[in-house]
C-alpha positions, -999 to 999 in steps of 0.1 A, spaced: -500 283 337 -503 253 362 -533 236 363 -553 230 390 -561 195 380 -544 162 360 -543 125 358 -506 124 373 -484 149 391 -446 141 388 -427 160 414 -390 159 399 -379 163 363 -344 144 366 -343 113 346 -368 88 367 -396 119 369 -387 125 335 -391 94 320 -423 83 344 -439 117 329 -428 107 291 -440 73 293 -475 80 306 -478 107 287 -471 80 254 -503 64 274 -525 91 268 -526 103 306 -527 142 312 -491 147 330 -477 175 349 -443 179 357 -431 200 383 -392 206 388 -379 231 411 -344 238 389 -340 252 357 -322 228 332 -297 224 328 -289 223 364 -256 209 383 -257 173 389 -232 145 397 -233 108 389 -214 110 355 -212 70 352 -242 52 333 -241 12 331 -253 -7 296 -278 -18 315 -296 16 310 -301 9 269 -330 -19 276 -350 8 294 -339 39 270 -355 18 243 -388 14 261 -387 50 273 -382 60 239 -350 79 240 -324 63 226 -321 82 194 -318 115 214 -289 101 236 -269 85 209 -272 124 189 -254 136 220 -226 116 214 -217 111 256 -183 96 256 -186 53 253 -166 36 283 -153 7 283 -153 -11 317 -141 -4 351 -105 3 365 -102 -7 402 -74 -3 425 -77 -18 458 -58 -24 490 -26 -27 468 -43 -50 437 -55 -31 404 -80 -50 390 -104 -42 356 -139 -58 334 -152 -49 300 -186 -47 295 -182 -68 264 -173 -99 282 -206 -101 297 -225 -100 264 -234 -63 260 -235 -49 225 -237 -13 233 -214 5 260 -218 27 286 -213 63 287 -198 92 307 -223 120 303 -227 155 314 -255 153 339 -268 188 331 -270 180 293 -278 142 299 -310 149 323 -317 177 302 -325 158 272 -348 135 297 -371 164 305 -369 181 268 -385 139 260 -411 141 284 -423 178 272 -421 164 236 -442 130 241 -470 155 259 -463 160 293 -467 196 306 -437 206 324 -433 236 350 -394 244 362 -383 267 386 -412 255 412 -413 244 446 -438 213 458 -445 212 496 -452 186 513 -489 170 501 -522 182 518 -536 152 508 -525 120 496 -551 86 499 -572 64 477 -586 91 454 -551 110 449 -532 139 463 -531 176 466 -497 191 456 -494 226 471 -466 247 451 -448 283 449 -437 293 417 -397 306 424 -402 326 393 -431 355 401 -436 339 439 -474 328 426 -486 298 447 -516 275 447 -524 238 447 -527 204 419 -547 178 422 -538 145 408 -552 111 408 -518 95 413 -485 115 426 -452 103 416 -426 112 436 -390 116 415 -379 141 441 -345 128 449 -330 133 477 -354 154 491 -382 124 493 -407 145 496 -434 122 502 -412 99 525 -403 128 548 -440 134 549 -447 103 561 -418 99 584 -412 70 563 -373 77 551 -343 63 575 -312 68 572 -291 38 564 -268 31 598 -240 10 576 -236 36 549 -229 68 571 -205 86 545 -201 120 530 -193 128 496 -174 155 480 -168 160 443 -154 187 421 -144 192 391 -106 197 366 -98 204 337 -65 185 315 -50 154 332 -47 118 321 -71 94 324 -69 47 327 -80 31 297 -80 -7 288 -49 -28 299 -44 -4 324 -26 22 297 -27 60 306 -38 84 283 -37 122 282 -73 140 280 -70 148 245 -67 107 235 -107 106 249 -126 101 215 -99 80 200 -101 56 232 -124 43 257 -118 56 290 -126 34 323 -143 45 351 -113 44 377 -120 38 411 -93 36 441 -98 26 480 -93 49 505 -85 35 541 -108 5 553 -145 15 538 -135 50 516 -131 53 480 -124 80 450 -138 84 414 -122 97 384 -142 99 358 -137 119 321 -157 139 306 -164 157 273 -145 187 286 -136 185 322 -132 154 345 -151 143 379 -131 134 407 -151 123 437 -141 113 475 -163 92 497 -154 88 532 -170 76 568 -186 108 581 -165 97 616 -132 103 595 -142 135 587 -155 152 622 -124 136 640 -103 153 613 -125 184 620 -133 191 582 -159 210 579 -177 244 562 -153 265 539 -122 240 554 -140 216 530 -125 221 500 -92 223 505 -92 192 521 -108 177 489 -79 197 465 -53 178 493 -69 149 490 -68 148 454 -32 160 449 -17 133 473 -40 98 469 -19 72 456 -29 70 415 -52 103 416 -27 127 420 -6 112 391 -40 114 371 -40 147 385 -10 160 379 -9 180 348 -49 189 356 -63 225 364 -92 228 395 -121 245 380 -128 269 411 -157 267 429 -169 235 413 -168 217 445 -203 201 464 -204 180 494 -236 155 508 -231 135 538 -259 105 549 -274 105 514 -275 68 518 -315 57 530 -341 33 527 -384 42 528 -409 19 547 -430 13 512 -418 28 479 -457 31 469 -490 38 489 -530 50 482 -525 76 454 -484 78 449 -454 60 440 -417 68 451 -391 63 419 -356 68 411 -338 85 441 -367 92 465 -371 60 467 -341 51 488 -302 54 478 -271 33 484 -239 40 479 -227 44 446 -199 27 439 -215 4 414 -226 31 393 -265 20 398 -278 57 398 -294 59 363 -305 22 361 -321 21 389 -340 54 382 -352 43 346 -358 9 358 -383 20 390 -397 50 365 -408 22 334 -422 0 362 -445 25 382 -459 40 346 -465 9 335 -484 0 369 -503 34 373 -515 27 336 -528 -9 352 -541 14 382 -563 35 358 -579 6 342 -583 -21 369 -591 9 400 -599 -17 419 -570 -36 422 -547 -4 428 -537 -16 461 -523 -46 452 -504 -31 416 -489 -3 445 -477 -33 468 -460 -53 436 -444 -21 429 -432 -16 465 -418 -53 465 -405 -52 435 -382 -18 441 -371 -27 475 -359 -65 463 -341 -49 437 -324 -24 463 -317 -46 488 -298 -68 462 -276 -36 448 -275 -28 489 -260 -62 503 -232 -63 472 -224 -30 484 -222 -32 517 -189 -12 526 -183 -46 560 -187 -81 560 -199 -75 593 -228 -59 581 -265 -71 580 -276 -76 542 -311 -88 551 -331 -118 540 -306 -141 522 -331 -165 506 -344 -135 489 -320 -119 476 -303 -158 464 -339 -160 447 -335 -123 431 -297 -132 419 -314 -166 404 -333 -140 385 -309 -125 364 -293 -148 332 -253 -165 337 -238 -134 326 -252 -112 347 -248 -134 375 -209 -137 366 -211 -95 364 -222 -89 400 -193 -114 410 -166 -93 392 -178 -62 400 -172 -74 439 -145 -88 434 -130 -55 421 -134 -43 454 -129 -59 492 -171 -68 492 -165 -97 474 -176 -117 505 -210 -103 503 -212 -117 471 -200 -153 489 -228 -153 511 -252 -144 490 -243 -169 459 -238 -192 488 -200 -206 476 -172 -205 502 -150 -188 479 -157 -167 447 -137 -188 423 -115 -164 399 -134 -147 368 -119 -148 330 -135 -115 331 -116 -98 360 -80 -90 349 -53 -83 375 -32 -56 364 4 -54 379 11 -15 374 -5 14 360 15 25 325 19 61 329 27 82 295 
């Protein structure tokens, strides 16, 4: 049974509610989770950088996802306005690789961590927008989709880890969409195929455990781009493209998917990974303008993490990071809050700085035009300053991949981004 009353109220059980809920909970706080799925639910955003270890560790569940045995990657696999390009995570000093995961398993293990450190967690319920939300905390009014019960918690702190949905943000009329990211996504899923592994070598599905795949990434027209990336037993293949393409092309409703199957089966490199690969009906979703940005990430009694925080486009593969990353910084600030009260307003402003610095870096490199604005450019030199050589040398190849590397340029402030050891041109594909 909910309660009426706790410390903290996470709305959101994916990996940033999740591990928000699991690490106050560690701090002794009484935590309620509420998440309006069931787990294991369907998600996308299969591709998790080895940048997501540092924060497993502190979170605590390292152990859990290693037992899983997700599939290691290697790198990335670009092909780009003609030019295939590819990086390895080991150049740039990591010990431990990244991963393709299932997201319904992978976020699932997330909530089961958060029930087990002492969180209490409530699925298949609803939050509405908050009744109350100021210096003293918030009032969470909820419907329970299981036996249509409703009522109302009270929390001294609200975390939102809502998603897309930015519950609190659309509450507050604080979410925008972003106007240089207006794309729509579609994704599905096959089954069989081959996938690119290091030294641009092809392998069929059944090679996965014996070697590495690469998350592969092509261009599509000016500012579009696919995803192929394999799983333990299927493969996500994933279009993203200008929402203008797609009304002038007049794709819409139940037209939508077999534009995406057309799609698939004639892009240059996808439909050769493609070609021996089964759909899996009905396994195709669709989002348009899920890129946006919030006036303040944190306010009197609540803090935005993960996805309801703003979202750019994904082509870096940032999802996960940047969730566990803004979910171990606001536990760690609402513990402050509950010890130093009266400085809550200034640990809820760091917080809010410290997220939207961090986006606005992953946002400029991203940036789909030159043309684009990227925002304050002594700040975001200052927050690339941050990060140690090989990091620095990371966000260079990882732009260069692409045709953004001049957003990198501006930002590093060099008139040309010299070429990387760890960027390998690859003349051709080799196709088994």
């Amino acid at each position: 049974m909910i309660p009426r009353n706790c410390d903290v109220a996470v709305i959101g059980g994916g990996p940033a509610g999740s591990s928000a809920a699991a690490l106050l909970a560690q701090q002794g706080h009484d935590v309620v989770l509420l998440e309006k799925a069931r787990h294991p639910r369907n998600v996308v955003g299969e591709s998790v950088i080895p940048h997501f270890w540092r924060y497993a560790d502190r979170i605590g569940i390292t152990e859990a996802i290693l037992g899983e045995k997700f599939l290691s990657k290697s790198g990335g696999t670009v092909a780009w306005d003609g030019h295939v390009r590819q990086m390895s995570f080991r150049d740039f000093g990591f010990t431990r690789s990244g991963m393709h995961v299932e997201r319904d398993r992978f976020d699932q293990l997330f909530l089961n961590h958060a029930r087990n450190s002492g969180a209490r967690v409530f699925e298949e319920v609803v939050v509405d927008s908050p009744t109350r939300l100021d210096e003293s905390g918030g009032d969470l009014p909820y419907r329970s989709l299981l036996d249509g019960t409703s009522g109302s918690l009270s929390a001294r702190y609200v975390i939102d880890a809502s998603g897309q949905a930015s519950c609190i943000a659309r509450a507050r009329s604080q979410r925008q969409i972003d106007p240089d990211f207006r794309f729509t996504s579609i994704w599905g899923y096959f089954n069989g195929g081959q996938y690119v592994a290091e030294g641009g070598q092809i392998h069929p599905v059944e090679d996965l455990r014996q070697v590495w795949p690469s998350t592969f990434v092509s261009s599509i027209g000016r500012t579009g781009w696919s995803w192929h990336i394999p799983l333990r037993s299927s493969t996500s293949v994933g279009l993203v493209l200008p929402l203008e393409s797609l009304k002038d092309m007049g794709v819409q409703g139940q037209q939508m998917e077999k534009f995406f199957l057309e799609q698939c089966r004639s892009l240059p490199y996808l439909k050769n990974l493609l070609r021996q690969a089964d759909y899996v009906p009905g396994s195709m979703r669709a989002i348009r303008d899920y890129s946006f940005r919030v006036d303040s990430a944190a306010g009197p009694g609540y803090f935005l993490i993960g996805d309801a925080g703003g979202f750019i486009d994904p082509i870096f593969s940032l999802g996960v990071v940047l969730a566990v990353f803004s979910a171990t910084a606001a536990a760690w600030l609402v513990g402050r809050c509950f010890k130093r009260p009266d400085r809550a307003s200034s640990y809820q402003a760091f917080y809010s700085e410290l997220t939207a610095r961090r986006l606005n870096l992953a946002r400029a490199l991203a940036l789909p035009l030159p043309s684009a604005e990227m925002g304050n450019l002594d700040e975001l030199r200052d927050l690339m300053h941050f990060h140690s050589n090989e990091e620095q040398e990371l966000f260079q190849v990882v732009s260069l991949l692409t045709n953004r590397s001049s957003n990198f340029q501006e930002i590093a402030g060099c008139a040309t981004v010299p070429d990387s050891l760890h960027c390998t041109e690859i003349d051709k594909l080799h196709w088994a």
